[in-house]
C-alpha positions as CSV (number, residue, x, y, z in Angstrom):
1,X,-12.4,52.0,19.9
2,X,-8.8,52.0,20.7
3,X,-9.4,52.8,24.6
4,X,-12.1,49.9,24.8
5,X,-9.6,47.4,23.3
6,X,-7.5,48.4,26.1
7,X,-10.3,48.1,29.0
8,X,-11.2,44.4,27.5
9,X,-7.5,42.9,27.5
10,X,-7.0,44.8,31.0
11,X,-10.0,43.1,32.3
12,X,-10.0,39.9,30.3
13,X,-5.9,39.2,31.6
14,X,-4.5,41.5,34.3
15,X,-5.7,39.7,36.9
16,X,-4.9,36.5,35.5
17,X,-1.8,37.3,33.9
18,X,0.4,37.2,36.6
19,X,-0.3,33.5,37.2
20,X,-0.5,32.5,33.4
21,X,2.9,33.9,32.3
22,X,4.7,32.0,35.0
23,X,3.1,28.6,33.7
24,X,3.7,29.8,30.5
25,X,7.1,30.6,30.5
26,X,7.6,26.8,30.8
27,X,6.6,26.4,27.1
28,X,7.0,29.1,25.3
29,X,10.6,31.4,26.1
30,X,9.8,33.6,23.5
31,X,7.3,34.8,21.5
32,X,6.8,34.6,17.9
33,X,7.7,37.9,15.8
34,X,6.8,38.6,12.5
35,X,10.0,39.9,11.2
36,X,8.7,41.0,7.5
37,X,5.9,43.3,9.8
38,X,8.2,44.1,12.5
39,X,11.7,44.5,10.1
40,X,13.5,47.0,13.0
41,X,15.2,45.2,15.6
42,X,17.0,46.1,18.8
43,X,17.8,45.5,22.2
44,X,18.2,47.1,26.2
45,X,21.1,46.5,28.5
46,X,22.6,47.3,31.1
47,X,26.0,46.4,33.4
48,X,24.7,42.7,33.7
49,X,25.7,42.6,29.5
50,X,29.9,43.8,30.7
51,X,32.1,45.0,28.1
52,X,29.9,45.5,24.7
53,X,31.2,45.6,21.0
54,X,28.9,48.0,19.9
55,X,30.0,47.5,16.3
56,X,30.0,43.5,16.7
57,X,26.0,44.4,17.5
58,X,25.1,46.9,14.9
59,X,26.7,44.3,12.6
60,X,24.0,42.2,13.9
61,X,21.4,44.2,12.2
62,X,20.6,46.3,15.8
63,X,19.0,49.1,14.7
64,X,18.7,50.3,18.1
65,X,19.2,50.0,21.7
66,X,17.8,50.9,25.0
67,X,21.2,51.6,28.0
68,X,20.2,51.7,31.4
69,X,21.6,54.9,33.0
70,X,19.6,55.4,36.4
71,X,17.4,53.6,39.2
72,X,15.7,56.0,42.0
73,X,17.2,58.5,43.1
74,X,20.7,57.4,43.8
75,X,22.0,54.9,41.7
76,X,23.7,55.2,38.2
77,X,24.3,52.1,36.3
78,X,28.2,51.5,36.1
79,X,28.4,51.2,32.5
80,X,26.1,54.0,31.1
81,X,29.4,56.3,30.3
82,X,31.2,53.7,28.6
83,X,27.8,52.2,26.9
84,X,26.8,55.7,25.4
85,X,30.2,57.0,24.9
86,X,30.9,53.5,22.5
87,X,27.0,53.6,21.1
88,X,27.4,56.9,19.4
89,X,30.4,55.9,17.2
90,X,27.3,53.3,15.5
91,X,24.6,53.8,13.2
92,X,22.4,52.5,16.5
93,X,19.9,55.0,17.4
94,X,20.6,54.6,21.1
95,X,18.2,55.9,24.4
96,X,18.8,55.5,27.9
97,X,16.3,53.9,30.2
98,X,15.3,55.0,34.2
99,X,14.0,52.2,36.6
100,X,11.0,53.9,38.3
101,X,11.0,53.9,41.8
102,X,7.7,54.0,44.4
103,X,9.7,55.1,47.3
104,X,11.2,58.4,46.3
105,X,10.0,61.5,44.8
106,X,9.8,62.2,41.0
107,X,11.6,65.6,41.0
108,X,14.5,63.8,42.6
109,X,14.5,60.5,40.1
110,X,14.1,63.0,37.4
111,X,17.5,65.1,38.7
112,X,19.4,61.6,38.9
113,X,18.6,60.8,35.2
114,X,19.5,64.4,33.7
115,X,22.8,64.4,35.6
116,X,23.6,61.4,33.5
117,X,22.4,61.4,30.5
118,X,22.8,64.7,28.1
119,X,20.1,66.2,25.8
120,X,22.3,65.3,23.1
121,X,23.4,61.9,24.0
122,X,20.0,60.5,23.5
123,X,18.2,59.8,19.3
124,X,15.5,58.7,20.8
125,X,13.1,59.6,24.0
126,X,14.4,59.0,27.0
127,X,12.2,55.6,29.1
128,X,10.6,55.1,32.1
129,X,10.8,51.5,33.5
130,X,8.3,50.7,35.8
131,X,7.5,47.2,37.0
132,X,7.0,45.3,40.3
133,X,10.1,45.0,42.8
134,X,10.7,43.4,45.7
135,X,7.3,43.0,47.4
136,X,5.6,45.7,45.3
137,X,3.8,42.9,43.5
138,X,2.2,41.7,46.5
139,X,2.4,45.1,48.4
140,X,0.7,47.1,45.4
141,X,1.6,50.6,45.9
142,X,-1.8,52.9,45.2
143,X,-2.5,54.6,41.7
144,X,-2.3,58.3,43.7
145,X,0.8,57.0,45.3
146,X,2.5,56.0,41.5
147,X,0.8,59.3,40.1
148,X,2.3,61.2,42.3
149,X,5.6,60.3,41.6
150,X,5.1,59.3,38.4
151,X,4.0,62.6,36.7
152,X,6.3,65.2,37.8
153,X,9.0,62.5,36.6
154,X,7.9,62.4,33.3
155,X,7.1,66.2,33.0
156,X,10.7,66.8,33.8
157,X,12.1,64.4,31.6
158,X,9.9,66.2,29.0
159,X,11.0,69.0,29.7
160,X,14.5,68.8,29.7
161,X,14.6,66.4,26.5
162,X,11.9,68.9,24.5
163,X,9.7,65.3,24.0
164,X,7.4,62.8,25.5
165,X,9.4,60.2,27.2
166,X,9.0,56.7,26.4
167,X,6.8,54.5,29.3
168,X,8.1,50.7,29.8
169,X,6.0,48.1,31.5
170,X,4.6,45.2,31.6
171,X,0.8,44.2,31.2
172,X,-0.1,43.9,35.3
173,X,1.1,47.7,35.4
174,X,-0.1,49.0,32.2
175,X,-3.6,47.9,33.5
176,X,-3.0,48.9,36.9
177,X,-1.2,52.7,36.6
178,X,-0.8,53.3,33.0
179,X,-3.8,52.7,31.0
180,X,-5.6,55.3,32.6
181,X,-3.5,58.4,33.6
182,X,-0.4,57.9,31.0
183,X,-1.7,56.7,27.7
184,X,-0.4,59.5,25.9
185,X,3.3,59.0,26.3
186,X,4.8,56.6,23.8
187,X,4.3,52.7,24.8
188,X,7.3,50.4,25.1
189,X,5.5,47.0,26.6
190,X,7.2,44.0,27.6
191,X,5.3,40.5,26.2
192,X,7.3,37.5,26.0
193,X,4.7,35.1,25.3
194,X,2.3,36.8,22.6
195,X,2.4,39.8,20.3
196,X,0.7,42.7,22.2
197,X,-1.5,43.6,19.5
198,X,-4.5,44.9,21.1
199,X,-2.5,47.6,22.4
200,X,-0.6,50.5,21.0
201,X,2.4,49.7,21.2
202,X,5.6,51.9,20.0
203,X,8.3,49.0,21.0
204,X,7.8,45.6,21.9
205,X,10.2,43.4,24.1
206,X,9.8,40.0,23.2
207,X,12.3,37.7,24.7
208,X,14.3,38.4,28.1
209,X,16.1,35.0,26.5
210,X,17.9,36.3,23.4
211,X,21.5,35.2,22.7
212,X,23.8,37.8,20.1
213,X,27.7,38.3,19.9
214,X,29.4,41.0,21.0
215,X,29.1,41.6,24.8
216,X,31.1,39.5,27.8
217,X,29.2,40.2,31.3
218,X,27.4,37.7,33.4
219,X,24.5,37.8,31.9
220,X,24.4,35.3,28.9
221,X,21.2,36.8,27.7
222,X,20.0,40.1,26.0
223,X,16.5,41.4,25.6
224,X,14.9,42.1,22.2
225,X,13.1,44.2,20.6
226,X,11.0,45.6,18.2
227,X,10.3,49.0,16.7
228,X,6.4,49.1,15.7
229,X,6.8,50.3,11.8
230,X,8.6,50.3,8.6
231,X,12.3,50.8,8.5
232,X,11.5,54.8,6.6
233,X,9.0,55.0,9.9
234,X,11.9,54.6,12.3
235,X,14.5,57.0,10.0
236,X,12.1,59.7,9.8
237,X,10.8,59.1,13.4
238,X,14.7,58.6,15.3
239,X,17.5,60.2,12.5
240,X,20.8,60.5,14.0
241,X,21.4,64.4,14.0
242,X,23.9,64.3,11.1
243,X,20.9,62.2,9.2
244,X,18.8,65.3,10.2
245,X,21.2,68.1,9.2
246,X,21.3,65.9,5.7
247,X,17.9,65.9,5.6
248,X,17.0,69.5,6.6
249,X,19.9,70.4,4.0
250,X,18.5,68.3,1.0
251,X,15.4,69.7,1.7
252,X,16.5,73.6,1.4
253,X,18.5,72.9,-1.5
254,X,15.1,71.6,-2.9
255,X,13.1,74.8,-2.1
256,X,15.9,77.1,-3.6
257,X,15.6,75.0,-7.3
C-alpha cells in the first residue's frame, strides 16, 4: 500500500511539480506544521548561517540540527569544524550533511565526507543531499548514471558509520532516482508548500524562510525542520552517547534487582 501511495503522488505531481512550486512560492513561503503532531524541531546549516551560538539555538527549543560538512569530492564547508566542535557542547543531536554530486565517483565523495566528519562526531545518520544543480534540472543525468554513483556512496557511508544514512531530496528527485532503487534508507524530504504526508518521511524541511537568533552570516534565513514522531521516539531513536551509557546502565542495574 505504502509503495502505491508513492507511484500515485510521483505520477500525479512530479512532472508538474516543478512548475507549481515556483507559482506557489508566491503565496505560500511556508508550509503549515502541526506542532502538537510534529513536537521535535530543528534545523540544517551551513557557512552561509557565519558564526553560530549553538546555545542561543538549543535555547530555542532545537532539538537538532543538520551541518553541512562536504560537497563532491573536493570541497569541505568552512565552518563544519567550528559548527561540530560548538554543537557537541549542546543537548542538540547534531549530523552532518554531503551535497551529492553527478560528476564524480561515489568511492571518492564518500572519502571526502569520512575525512571530515568522525564516527563519533555524528548522534544521528550521516545525509545525503541530492537535488538539481546548475543545469542538472534541465540536463537530467540518467537513473544508471545517479545509481552508479549513488550506491557505492551510501554503502560506504554505511559502512563506516555502522547505519543507514539518511537520503535528502526534494519531490522531482525522489520520483525520479529515489523512489525506486533507495527507498530503504531513512527519508529526509524537502516540502515547503504542503505536509508530505503520502510519503514516509523521517524528517521534513518545511521552510527554507525561517528566521531564529543566534547565528550572524549572510544568510538572514535558516531552514526548518521536523523529526517525524514523539519526543520519547526521537530520545530512544538519536540518544546522545552519555544518554545511552545512562540508559544501558539503568537498565543492568534493573536486571541485577
Amino acid at each position: 500500500m505504502l509503495n502505491l501511495k508513492r507511484n500515485i503522488i510521483c505520477t500525479l505531481l512530479g512532472g508538474s511539480f516543478i512548475g507549481f512550486s515556483a507559482a506557489s512560492a508566491l503565496f505560500f513561503s511556508t508550509a503549515k506544521v502541526n506542532k502538537s503532531k510534529y513536537p521535535i524541531f530543528g534545523v540544517d546549516v551551513s557557512n552561509y548561517q557565519g558564526d553560530i551560538n549553538w546555545k542561543e539555538l538549543e535555547s530555542q527549543n532545537v532539538s537538532f540540527a543538520f551541518i553541512k560538512a562536504t560537497e563532491g569530492s573536493g570541497h569541505t564547508d568552512e565552518s563544519v569544524r567550528r559548527n561540530l566542535d560548538r554543537a557537541a557542547s549542546t543537548n542538540i543531536r547534531v549530523s552532518a550533511y554531503h551535497f551529492f554530486s553527478f560528476d564524480s565517483s561515489g568511492e571518492t565523495q564518500a572519502d571526502n565526507f569520512i575525512s571530515s566528519v568522525g564516527r563519533n562526531e555524528i548522534d544521528m545518520p550521516p545525509v545525503v543531499d541530492i537535488e538539481y544543480y546548475a543545469d542538472k534540472r534541465s540536463n537530467k543525468p540518467s537513473r544508471e548514471e545517479a545509481e552508479s554513483i549513488l550506491r557505492p556512496l551510501l554503502t560506504r557511508l554505511e559502512n563506516y558509520y555502522g547505519v543507514k544514512p539518511i537520503i535528502y531530496t526534494t519531490l522531482p528527485v525522489y520520483c525520479r532516482y529515489v523512489k525506486e532503487n533507495f527507498s530503504e534508507y531513512p527519508l529526509w524530504i524537502r516540502s515547503v508548500n504542503c505536509e508530505p504526508d503520502l510519503l514516509n518521511w523521517k524528517f521534513w524541511q518545511y521552510s527554507d524562510k525561517g528566521t531564529l537568533s543566534g547565528y550572524v552570516g549572510e544568510e538572514e534565513h535558516i531552514d526548518l525542520n521536523v523529526y517525524n514522531g514523539s519526543a520519547d521516539d526521537f530520545n530512544r531513536e538519536f540518544a546522545k552517547p552519555t544518554q545511552k551509557a545512562d540508559a544501558e546502565s539503568a537498565s543492568q542495574r534493573k536486571a541485577k534487582k
